[in-house]
C-alpha positions in Angstrom: -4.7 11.0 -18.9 -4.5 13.8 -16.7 -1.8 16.9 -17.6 1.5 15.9 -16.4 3.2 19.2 -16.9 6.2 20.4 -15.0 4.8 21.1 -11.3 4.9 24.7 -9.9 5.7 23.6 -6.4 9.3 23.5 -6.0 11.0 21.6 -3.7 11.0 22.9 0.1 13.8 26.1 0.0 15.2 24.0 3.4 15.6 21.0 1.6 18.8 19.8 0.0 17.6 16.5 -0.7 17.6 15.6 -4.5 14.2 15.7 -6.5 12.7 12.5 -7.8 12.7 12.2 -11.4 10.4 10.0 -13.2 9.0 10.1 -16.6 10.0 13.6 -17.4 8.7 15.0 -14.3 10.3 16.6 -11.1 8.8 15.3 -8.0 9.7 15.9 -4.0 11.2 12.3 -3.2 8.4 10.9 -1.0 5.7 8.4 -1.8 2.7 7.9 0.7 1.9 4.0 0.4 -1.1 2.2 -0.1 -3.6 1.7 2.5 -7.2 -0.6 2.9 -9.7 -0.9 3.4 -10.1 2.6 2.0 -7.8 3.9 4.7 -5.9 6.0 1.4 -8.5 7.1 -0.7 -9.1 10.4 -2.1 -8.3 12.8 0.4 -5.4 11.2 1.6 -3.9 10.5 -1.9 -5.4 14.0 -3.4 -3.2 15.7 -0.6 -0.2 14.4 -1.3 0.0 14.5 -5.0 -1.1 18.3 -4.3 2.2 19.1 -2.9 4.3 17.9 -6.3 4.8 14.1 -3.8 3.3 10.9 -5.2 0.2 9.7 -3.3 -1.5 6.1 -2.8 -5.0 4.9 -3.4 -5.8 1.5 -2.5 -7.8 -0.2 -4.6 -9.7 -2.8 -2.5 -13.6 -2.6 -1.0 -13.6 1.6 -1.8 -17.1 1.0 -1.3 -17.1 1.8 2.2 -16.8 5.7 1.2 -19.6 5.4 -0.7 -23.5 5.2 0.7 -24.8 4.7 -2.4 -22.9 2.2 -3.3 -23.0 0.8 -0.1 -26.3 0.3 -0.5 -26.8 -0.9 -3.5 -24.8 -4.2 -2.8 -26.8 -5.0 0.8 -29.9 -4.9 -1.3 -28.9 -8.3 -3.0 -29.9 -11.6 -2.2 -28.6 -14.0 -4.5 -25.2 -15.2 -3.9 -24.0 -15.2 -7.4 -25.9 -11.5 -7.8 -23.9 -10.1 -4.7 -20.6 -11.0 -5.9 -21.2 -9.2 -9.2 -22.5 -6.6 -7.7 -20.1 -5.7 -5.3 -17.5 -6.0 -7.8 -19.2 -3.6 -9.6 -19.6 -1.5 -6.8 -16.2 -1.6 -6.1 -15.4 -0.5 -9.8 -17.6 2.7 -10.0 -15.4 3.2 -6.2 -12.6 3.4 -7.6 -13.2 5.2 -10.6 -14.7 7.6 -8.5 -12.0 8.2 -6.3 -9.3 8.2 -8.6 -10.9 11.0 -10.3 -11.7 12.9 -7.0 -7.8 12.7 -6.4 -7.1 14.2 -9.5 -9.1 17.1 -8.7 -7.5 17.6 -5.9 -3.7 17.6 -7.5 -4.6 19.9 -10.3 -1.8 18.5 -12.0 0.7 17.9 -9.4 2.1 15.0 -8.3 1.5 11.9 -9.3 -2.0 9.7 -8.5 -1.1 6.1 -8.1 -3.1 3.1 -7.3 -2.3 0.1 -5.0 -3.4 -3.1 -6.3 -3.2 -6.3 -4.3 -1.8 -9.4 -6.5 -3.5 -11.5 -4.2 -7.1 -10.0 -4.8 -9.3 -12.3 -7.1 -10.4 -9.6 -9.5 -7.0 -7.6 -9.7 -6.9 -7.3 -13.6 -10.3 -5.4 -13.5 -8.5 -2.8 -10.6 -5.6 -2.6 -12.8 -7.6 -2.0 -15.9 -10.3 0.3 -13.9 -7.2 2.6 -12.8 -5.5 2.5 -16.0 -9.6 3.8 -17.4 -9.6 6.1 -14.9 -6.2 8.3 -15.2 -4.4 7.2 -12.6 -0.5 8.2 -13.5 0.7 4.3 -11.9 -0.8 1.3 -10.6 1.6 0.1 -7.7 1.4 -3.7 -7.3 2.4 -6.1 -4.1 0.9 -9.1 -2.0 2.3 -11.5 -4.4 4.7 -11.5 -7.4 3.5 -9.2 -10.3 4.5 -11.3 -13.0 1.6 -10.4 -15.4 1.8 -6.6 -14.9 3.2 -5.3 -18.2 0.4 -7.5 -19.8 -1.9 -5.9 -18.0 -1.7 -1.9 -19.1 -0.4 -2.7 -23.1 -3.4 -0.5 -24.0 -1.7 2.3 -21.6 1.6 2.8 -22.3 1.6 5.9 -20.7 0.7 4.7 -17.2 4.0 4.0 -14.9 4.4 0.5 -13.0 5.8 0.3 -9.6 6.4 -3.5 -8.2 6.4 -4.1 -4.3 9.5 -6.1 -3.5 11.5 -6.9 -0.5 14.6 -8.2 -1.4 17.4 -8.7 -4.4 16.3 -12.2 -5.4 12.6 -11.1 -6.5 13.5 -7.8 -7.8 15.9 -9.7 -10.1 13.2 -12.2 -11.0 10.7 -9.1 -11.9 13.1 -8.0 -13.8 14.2 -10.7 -15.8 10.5 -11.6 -16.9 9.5 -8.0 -17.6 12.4 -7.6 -19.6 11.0 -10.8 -21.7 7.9 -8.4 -22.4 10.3 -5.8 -23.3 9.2 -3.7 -20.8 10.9 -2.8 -17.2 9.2 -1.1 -13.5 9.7 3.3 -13.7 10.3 2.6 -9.8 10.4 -0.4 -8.0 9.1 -0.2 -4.0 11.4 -1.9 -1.4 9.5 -2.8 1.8 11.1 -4.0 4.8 8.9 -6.9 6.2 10.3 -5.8 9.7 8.9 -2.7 10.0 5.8 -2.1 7.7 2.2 -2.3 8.0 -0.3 -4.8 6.6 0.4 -7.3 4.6 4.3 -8.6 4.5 6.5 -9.5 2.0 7.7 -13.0 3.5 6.6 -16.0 3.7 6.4 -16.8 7.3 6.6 -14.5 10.5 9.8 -16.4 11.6 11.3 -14.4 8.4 10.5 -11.2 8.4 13.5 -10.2 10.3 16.3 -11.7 8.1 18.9 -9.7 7.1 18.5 -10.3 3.6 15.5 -8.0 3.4 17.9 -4.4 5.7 18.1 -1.3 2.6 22.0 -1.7 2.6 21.6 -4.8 1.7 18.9 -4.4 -0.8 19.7 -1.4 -2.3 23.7 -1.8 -3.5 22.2 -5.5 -4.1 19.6 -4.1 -6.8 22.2 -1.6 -8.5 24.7 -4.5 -8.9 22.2 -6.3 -10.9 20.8 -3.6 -12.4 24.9 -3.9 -13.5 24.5 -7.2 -14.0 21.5 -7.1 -16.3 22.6 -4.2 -18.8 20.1 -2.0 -17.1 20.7 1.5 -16.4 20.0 2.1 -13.0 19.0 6.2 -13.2 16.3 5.1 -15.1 14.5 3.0 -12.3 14.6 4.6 -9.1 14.3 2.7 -5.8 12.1 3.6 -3.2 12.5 2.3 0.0 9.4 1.6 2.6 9.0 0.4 6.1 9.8 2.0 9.2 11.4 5.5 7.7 10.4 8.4 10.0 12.6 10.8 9.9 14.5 13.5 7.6 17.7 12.1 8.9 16.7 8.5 7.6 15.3 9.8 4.3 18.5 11.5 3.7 20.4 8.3 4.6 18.4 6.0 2.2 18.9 8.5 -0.6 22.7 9.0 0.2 22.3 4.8 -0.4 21.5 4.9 -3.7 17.8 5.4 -3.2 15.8 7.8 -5.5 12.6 8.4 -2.3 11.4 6.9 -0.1 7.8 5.8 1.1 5.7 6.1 4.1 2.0 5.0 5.6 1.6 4.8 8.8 2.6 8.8 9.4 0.3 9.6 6.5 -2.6 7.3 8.0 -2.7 9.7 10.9 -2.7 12.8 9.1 -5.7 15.6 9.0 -6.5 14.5 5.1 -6.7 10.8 5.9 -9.7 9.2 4.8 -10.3 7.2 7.8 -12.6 7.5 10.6 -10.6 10.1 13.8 -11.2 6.9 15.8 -9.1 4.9 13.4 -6.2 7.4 13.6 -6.4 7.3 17.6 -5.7 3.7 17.5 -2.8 4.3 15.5 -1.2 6.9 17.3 -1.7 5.0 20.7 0.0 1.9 19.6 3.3 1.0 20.9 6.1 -1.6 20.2 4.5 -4.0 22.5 0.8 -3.7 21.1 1.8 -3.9 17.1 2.3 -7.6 16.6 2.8 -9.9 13.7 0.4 -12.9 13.1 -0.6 -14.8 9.3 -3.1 -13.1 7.8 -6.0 -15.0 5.6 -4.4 -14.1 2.3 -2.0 -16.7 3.0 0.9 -13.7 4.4 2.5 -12.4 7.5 0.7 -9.1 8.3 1.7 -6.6 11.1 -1.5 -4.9 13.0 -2.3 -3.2 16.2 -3.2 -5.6 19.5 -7.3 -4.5 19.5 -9.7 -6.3 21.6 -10.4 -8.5 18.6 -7.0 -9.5 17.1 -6.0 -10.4 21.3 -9.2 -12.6 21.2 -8.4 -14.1 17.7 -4.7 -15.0 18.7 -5.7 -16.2 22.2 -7.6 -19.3 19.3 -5.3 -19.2 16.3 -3.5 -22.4 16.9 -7.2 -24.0 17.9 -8.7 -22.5 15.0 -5.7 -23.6 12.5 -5.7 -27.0 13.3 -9.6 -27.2 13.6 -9.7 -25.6 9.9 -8.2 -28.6 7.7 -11.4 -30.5 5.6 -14.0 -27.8 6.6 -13.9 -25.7 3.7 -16.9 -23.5 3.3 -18.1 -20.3 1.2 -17.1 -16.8 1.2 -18.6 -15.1 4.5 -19.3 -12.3 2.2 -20.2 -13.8 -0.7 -17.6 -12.2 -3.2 -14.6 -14.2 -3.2 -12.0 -11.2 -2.6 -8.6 -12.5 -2.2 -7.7 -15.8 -5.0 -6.8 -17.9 -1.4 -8.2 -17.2 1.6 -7.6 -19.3 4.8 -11.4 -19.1 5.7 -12.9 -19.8 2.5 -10.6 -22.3 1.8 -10.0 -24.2 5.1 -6.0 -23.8 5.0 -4.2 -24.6 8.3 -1.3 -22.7 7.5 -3.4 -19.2 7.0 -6.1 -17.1 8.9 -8.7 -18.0 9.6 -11.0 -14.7 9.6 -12.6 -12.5 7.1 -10.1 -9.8 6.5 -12.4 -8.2 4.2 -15.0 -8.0 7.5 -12.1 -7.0 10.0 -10.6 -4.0 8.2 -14.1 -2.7 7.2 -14.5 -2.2 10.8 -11.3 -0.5 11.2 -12.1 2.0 8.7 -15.1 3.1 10.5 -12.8 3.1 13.8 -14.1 0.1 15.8 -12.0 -0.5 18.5 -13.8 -3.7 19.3 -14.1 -5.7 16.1 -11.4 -3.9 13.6 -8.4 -4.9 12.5 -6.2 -1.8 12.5 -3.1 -2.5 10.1 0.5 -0.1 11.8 3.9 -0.2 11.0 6.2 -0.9 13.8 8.0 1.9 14.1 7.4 5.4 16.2 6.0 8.1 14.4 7.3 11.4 13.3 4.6 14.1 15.5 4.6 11.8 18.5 0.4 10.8 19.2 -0.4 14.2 17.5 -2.3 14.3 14.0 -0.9 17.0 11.5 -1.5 18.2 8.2 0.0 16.1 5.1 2.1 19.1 3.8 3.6 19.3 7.6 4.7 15.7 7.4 6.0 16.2 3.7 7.9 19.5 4.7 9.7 17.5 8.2 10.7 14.6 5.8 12.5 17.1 3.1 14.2 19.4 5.9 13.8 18.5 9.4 11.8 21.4 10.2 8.4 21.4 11.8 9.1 18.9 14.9 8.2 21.5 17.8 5.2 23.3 15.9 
């Protein structure tokens, strides 16, 4: 494990918010989330740690940033061969990149990892990050149940669920507490205003009420009450459509501990994206940023591209078409453990997400699928540094530079 000594950075001397406090270590209160296909890798999650805040690597298809690797798994023709190998590929990725972050902190911050429950292999990404140093493995798309399982040989690595509303927080806890182990922070996204992947089941409910932070957040600490479980020892962290110091400081006056961001980090300087990727971003509005089911089996909020208009202008047709005409993995590696493709399911997507967000990466307009949040962002359509985006969130400053 990487040194986890006391950061030199202090907070910003504008700043009046309250440090986040987690394992012994003082951090600035702001997490950037999780990001793929390799939209937060290194640079992106390096950068952030680097200014004593917590930073995000997503685990899935890391490949992309690497030729080599890249390379090495277009080179197979055997379908069983290509699955191993881009599994493999995808493990040497990662390790790769967690270390590269690392680098980059020099002992600040914190390194985390994103892993997707609903990916096929995500005990080998847990287990690779845990290898690897990362401080925490952050888990959502789908209940993290077998977590604590998971890292028993690294007790020193941090958990972080993904959660969006009282009910499942209480059911992760209950079950985590049966393993006698309970999350160091628990993530609270809002389904109505983050990116990607969402945490309801259908679109009609990602605007119910039961998922707003001030219902979510006293909800949590009363059965933190209820449970016997001290509530300073697990902070809260909300995410989804925070982009301002004003709403930072109103989710920490809640009762949370910080608060997390991706959209405004996808956009800055350090992230590891294509330029092209972050100009799609920042010309989105509220009308192009639209929800639709994603393969995975989830609602999933994305920009309105030439190819997400074309795929909804034949969801419905593709849907209902989809039922009996199950076929193998377009790729040949079996990524998510149900995909609406693969598996011919009515009720999901029916594209290769895997293909889609490849092509975002590499910012193609034409064929990507660009995962936004729906909310406005803090510099307008401008891209700025990460430490300019972490200094407006902790005082305000920095709007007019």
């Amino acid at each position: 494990m990487p040194d986890l000594r006391e950061s030199p950075v202090p907070l910003p001397p504008a700043s009046s918010l309250p440090p986040l406090a987690l394992r012994g270590k003082t951090l600035l209160p702001i997490v950037q989330g999780g990001m793929g296909v390799a939209i937060s890798a290194h640079k992106l999650a390096g950068a952030v740690a680097a200014e004593n805040a917590i930073g995000t690597i997503a685990s899935v298809d890391l490949r992309h940033h690497h030729p080599d690797l890249l390379e090495m798994t277009q080179r197979v023709k055997d379908r069983d061969a290509n699955k191993e190998a881009i599994w493999k590929a995808n493990r040497i990725a990662l390790d790769r990149e967690i270390r590269a972050a690392l680098e980059i902190a020099q002992g600040r911050g914190l390194v985390t990892v994103n892993v997707m429950r609903a990916v096929s292999q995500y005990q080998e990404y847990v287990r690779q990050s845990c290898e690897s140093g990362a401080h925490a493995v952050v888990m959502g798309a789908g209940l993290p149940l077998d977590l604590p399982d998971l890292i028993q040989d690294f007790p020193d690595v941090s958990l972080f669920p993904i959660l969006s509303d009282v009910r499942g927080v209480v059911l992760i806890l209950k079950k985590w507490m049966r393993k006698k182990r309970l999350p160091d922070a628990i993530v609270i996204e809002h389904p109505a205003y983050a990116g990607g992947h969402l945490g309801a089941q259908q679109k009609e409910d990602v605007n119910d009420p039961r998922f707003d932070f001030d219902v979510v957040i006293p909800g949590v600490l009363q059965a933190f009450k209820d449970l016997g479980v001290e509530s300073e020892h697990i902070p809260l962290i909300p995410a989804g459509g925070i982009c301002s110091h004003a709403q930072v400081r109103e989710l920490l006056n809640m009762g949370a501990s910080a608060v997390q961001l991706g959209t405004a980090f996808a956009v800055t300087e350090e992230c590891d994206a294509h330029p092209d990727f972050k100009k799609v971003l920042l010309g989105a509005t509220d009308e192009t940023v639209v929800e639709f089911m994603s393969c995975a089996g989830l609602p999933a909020r994305a920009v309105l591209t030439p190819w997400l208009e074309n795929y909804l202008a034949r969801e419905q047709k593709l849907m209902q078409a989809a039922e009996g005409k199950q076929h193998k993995c377009t790729l040949a590696w079996d990524c998510l453990v149900t995909c609406g493709l693969r598996d011919a399911n009515p009720k999901h997507g029916q594209f290769c997400i895997d293909h889609q967000l490849a092509a975002a990466v590499r910012g193609e307009l034409k064929h990507g699928l660009f995962f936004r949040g729906k909310t406005k962002l803090p510099f307008g359509r401008r891209i700025r540094p990460v430490r300019d985006l972490i200094r407006y969130l902790m005082t305000g400053e920095g709007l007019e530079a």
